[in-house]
Steps between C-alpha positions, in 0.01 A plus 500: 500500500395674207066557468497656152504217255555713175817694702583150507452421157705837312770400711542118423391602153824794513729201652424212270526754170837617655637143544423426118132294590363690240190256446469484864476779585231598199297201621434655854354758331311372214374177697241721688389650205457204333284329803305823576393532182452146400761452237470163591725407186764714521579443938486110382792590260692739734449287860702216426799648410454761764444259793784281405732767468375630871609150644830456307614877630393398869209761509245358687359837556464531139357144450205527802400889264525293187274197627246767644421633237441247296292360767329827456410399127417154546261589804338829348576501127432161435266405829669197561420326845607162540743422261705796622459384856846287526708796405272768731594270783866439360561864486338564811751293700824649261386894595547374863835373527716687664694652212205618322232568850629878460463517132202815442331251246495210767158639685333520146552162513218422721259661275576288260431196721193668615421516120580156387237363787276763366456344173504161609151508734470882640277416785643209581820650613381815643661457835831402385473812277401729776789336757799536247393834359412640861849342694677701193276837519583494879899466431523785194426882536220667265751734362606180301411415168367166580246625739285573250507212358466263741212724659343400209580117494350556847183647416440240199512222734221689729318503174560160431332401837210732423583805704473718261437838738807363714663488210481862446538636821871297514578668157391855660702445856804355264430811260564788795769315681702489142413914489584561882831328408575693200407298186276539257207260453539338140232534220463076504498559882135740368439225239491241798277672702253582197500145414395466883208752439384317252464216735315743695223613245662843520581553131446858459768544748698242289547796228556781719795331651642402191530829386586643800764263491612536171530899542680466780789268276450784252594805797799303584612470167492114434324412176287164524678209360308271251355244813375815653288641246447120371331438854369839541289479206390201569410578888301767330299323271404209764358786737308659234383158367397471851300806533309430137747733347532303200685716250684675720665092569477401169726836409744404771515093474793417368514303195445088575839477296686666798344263766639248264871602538471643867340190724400756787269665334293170411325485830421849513431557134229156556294671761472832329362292153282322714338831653443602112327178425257519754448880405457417101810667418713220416435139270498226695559304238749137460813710402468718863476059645760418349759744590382475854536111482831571392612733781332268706716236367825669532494496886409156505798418354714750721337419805326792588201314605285818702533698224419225209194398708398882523527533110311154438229619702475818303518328160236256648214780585582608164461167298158481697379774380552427136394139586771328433427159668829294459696802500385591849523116602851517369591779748267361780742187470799691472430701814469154677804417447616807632355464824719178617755773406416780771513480870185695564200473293290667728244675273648468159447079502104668537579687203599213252230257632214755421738546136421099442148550634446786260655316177296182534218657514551677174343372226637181319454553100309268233743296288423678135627169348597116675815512663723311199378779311597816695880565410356525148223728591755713751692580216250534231266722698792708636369512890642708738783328773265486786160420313738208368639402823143458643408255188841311544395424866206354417554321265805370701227429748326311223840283411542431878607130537561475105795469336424608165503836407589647853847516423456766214241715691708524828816663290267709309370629912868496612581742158229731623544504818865585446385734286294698753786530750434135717790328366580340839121341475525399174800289576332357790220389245726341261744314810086377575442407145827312480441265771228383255681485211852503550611432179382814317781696349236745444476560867816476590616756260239719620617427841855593441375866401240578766764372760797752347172781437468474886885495572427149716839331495405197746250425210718536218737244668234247581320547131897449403537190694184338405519537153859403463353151605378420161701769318829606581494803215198640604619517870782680437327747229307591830775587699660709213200668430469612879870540516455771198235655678691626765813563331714188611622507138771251569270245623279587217746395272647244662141297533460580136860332394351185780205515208663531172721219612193275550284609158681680244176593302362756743495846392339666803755409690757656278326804481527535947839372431584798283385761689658395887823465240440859400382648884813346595709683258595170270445603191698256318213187616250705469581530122625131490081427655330745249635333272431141564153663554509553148618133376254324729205724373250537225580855267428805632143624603284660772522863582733707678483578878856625578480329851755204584270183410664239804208441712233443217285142547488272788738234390859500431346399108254795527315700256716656200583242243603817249761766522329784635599839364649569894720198399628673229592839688642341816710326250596781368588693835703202629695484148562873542644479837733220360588676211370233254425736248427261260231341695381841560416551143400150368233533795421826403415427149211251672384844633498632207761762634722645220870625596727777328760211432470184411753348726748609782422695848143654519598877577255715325254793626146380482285750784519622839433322774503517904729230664362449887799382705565486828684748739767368756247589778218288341289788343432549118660658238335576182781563272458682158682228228487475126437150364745338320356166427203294552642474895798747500453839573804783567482703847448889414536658885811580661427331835641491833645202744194439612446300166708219355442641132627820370468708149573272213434177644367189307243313678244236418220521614160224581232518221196572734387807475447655837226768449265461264436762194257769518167367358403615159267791617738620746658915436693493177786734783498132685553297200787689368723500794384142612839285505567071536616453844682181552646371755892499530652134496868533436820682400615417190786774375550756720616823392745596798375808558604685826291806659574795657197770598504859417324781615443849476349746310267432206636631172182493270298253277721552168867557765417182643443300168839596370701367792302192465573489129896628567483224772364206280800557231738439708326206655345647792165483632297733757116493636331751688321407786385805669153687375362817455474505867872470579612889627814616604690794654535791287821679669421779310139573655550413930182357529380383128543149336557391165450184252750195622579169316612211689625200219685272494830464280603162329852474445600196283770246560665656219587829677642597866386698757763761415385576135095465609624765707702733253216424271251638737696806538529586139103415428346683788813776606311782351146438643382825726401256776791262505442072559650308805627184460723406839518101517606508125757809617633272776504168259723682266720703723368829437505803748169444704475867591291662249272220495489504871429934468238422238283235704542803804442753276147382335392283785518178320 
């Protein structure tokens, strides 16, 4: 049976690219990549295809790698617990069948069981973590890669029970039997055990194993990947925060942007902010509350109950110490709620009783005005979200039992509260508040977006079902607004059409209906609904925001009763992409945009621009373009396959700008080379380009600008890819390099391989250093010899 997983992988990855499973066989080696390093966006655009294309070939090899690893991203990446629990157990039982129980991936498998139960309630399922893990450990030899890894799953659940120093005894046995048999122990094998230290107390210790660990990579030649030095730094700074070190952690911390986009870190990242706080080094201030709410609120939704009590706790100390009353009570209830949710509560159910305690006996605040008064004063007197929450409360406390009045102060408590990260809570305020008013549109439409704010789909359907009771439209502008949310565009649209059919006047609704029209690719009634937006509405006003306006207001009516200048640009993108270019310019005039003609095709040269698209494997592309219209813009890059555009490409593009422009004071360097970067929506001429890569040596700044001049008259196009860095052979000189260029060549539909070639020839034949160019060579029939000699020759 083969042991080494990645022999495992070049092969099948050799195999599949030899059969013509081109995509296949990329994905086995991308997928990883993507998981490890939390590309969560680009493995949810590369696994479907990928899996499905495992099953229909009969791989099931193939398919248990494929699942694992994206079991590896759910679990680790995104820390889900239990709403990735049905496929952990689901994959589980495939990995054991008997055509894939000898599949290498199949005992990594288990880990990610181990993990799933892990998330859910840690402590609560330490012994059917230890049993799995061990039976497996006992089966597998430490010279395998999965060893270490499930050593580790191993010594987390010791952890998990509170054995910390048993904990790290197992990782040091596990450690020397992987070294007796031959393998090296892995830096996050050293990352594990630090984090076990830490447990310990022993932080100095922390930071001499991570950099003994880290040298070691460095001897064996392995640079650190992003995660590693991601979690190294961070593993730093929580052992110097630890030890009063504070500058040394602040210098290492990573920035709270990257525990944004990497989940992992959040839990981590929380405890070495909270060691600042206590030592002065760090605000503790409603902004800090409210991104830990959110984290917090995040594994509530994925079911990662453990860790979501662990962070509410955390948040908790630190809303009592800026005396945050309801905020804290918020978070004391929240934790409650948790607790039905764990099998063992053993210690932390201590923890969020003496959170309660704490709160209530904060302080309650004096009302600066009566109660009917205080949305007025709120606003007036511009008080902070948590000063504001306490008021709300009591005055709510004030309106108990009275109808008037409560209504509009429990939505204004919901708003902040959703605000601060509680969104959860603040729903289960207004589902209170409803039972006591339940004809409120007002609440209900608050409602609807604290229930999609905290992803709570049961919620959305009963809000759906209860309002549809006494109004159909507003029922089903619900469910398309949720729908939207999580990119069921379809449905969006189709509960939108349910809605237009039933009031005609709502603009709203048209707006959603729009943009699900455009996501799915339907142009055409997504011009055909801008423009009805436009007959049903008062003239133009508002300001621009560039974002797709479907989910504004909470009923299907909602708030815009005017065009909004967005209207006007989306308009314009979806007329662009039908080639209405009539539309495109009456529309434009409202912009006040002036055009070169006054009628026909908009094809003029207006700036450059960057054009993000997508790559085949899911990654970016930012693609150098030159704008042609208000939403046209030409492709300037020769690219490769691993992009559906190519030089000279049309495409339209969405209106939103997706980074913002450097801010007025910024270096005048940065404001010069600052570009629009919009986001690639369609294909609207292309230019039929194929490509071909050359490579060899580099010919010089003014050489090089000829050929691309020569090449451009005659239709051609080429881009350089390689730097200053790029070296190659010099056969002249044995051991001596000189300057390469890699680029690519862009050979239009007008001309065949055969004259790209000859043409190549007669541009380049009398360079020194002499340009290979063998898949054009072989496309046109050419000898492949001398291109074959040169690639040999320089070492290309």
């Amino acid at each position: 049976m083969t042991t080494d997983i990645w022999a495992w992988v070049r092969d099948t990855h050799r195999q599949l690219a030899e059969a013509g499973h081109h995509r296949l066989a990329e994905a086995i080696i991308e997928l990883p990549e993507h998981a490890g390093q939390g590309r969560n966006d680009q493995l949810d655009a590369l696994y479907p295809e990928a899996v499905a294309a495992a099953r229909s070939l009969g791989l099931p090899w193939v398919e248990v790698y494929l699942r694992h690893w994206r079991m590896q991203n759910l679990l680790n990446k995104r820390q889900q617990g239990e709403a990735a629990l049905p496929e952990a157990v689901d994959l589980l039982d495939f990995a054991h069948r008997e055509e894939t129980a000898s599949c290498p991936q199949s005992v990594c498998v288990v880990q990610d069981f181990a993990i799933c139960h892990a998330r859910v309630d840690g402590p609560g399922y330490v012994a059917e973590r230890l049993a799995v893990v061990g039976e497996t450990l006992e089966r597998i030899e430490p010279a395998r890669a999965c060893y270490d890894c499930l050593s580790r799953e191993y010594s987390d659940a010791l952890e998990d029970d509170g054995r910390e120093a048993e904990a790290l005894a197992y990782l040091d046995s596990a450690a020397n039997r992987m070294r007796a048999a031959g393998q090296q122990v892995s830096l996050r094998f050293q990352q594990a055990r630090a984090g076990t230290l830490h447990l310990l107390g022993r932080h100095e210790e922390v930071l001499e194993l991570l950099a003994a660990a880290e040298q070691a990579e460095q001897k064996q030649g392995r640079r650190l990947d992003e995660r590693d030095e991601r979690w190294g730094a961070l593993l730093r700074a929580r052992a110097f925060a630890a030890l009063g070190r504070t500058e040394e952690a602040l210098a290492l911390l990573p920035e709270r942007a990257e525990a944004e986009q990497h989940a992992d870190l959040r839990g981590t990242w929380t405890q070495t902010v909270e060691l600042l706080v206590a030592a002065g080094a760090w605000e503790n201030d409603a902004a800090l509350g409210a991104v830990l709410a959110g984290w917090a609120g995040y594994l509530d939704g994925v079911g990662a109950h453990r860790p979501c009590v662990d962070q509410l706790l955390a948040a908790g100390r630190l809303a009592l110490a800026r005396g945050a009353r309801t905020v804290a009570l918020t978070l004391a209830a929240t934790g409650e709620r948790k607790l039905a949710q764990l099998r063992r509560t053993d210690g932390v159910a201590e923890q969020v009783a003496a959170l309660r305690a704490a709160a209530e006996a904060l302080p309650r605040p004096e009302l600066p005005v009566v109660p009917g008064e205080l949305a007025a004063h709120l606003a007036e007197a511009r008080v902070p979200f948590e000063t504001g929450a306490d008021l709300l409360s009591v005055a709510l406390d004030r309106y108990r039992g009275e109808q008037a009045g409560a209504t509009e102060l429990t939505v204004l408590l919901a708003t902040v509260l959703g605000t601060l990260g509680h969104a959860r809570a603040a729903a289960d305020l207004l589902w209170r508040r409803l039972e006591e008013d339940a004809g409120s549109e007002e609440l209900t439409g608050a409602l609807g977006e604290m229930l999609i704010e905290a992803r709570d789909g049961e919620g959305i359907r009963r809000l759906a079902d209860l309002v549809s009771r006494t109004d159909p439209t507003d029922g089903l502008w619900i469910r398309a607004r949720w729908a939207g949310s999580e990119g069921r565009w379809a449905e969006a649209l189709e509960h939108c059409q349910a809605i237009l059919a039933l009031d005609d006047e709502v603009l709203n609704t048209r707006r959603l209906a729009a943009h699900a029209a455009t996501e799915l690719g339907d142009h055409a009634t997504a011009q055909r609904y801008y423009l009805e937006l436009l007959e049903h509405a008062e003239p133009a006003g508002g300001t621009a925001d560039g974002t797709a306006g479907g989910t504004a207001g909470g009923t299907a009516e909602g708030g815009h009763r005017t065009v909004q200048e967005s209207d006007l640009w989306h308009l314009i993108t979806a007329a662009s992409a039908n080639r209405d270019w009539a539309v495109v310019r009456s529309t434009g005039a409202l912009l006040d945009i002036e055009f070169d003609e006054p009628e026909g095709p908009v094809d003029e040269e207006w700036q450059l621009v960057t054009i993000r698209a997508t790559r085949t494997n899911g990654a970016t592309a930012d693609l150098p373009a030159v704008r042609t219209g208000p939403a046209t813009a030409r492709i300037l890059p020769v690219l490769g396959d691993d992009l559906t555009l190519n030089h000279g490409d049309v495409v339209v593009f969405a209106p939103a700008l997706l980074e913002s422009p450097p801010a007025e004071d910024a270096p005048e360097e940065e404001r010069q080379h600052w570009r629009p970067v919009f986001g690639y929506l369609t294909l609207l001429d292309p230019a039929g380009y194929t490509t071909y890569w050359i490579d060899g040596g580099w010919p010089g700044e003014n050489t090089w600008f000829r050929l691309r001049e020569e090449l451009a008259r005659s239709g051609y196009a080429a881009w350089a890819y390689s730097g200053d860095g790029y070296r190659i052979t010099d056969p002249a000189d044995g051991g001596d390099t000189l300057p390469g260029v890699y680029a690519a060549l862009g050979v239009p539909p007008t001309a065949s391989a055969a004259e790209a070639d000859a043409l190549l020839h007669r541009l380049t034949g009398d360079w020194p250093h002499p340009l290979a160019w063998p898949a054009l060579a072989k496309a046109a029939g050419a000898d492949l010899a001398r291109h074959e000699e040169i690639v040999e020759r320089y070492g290309l």
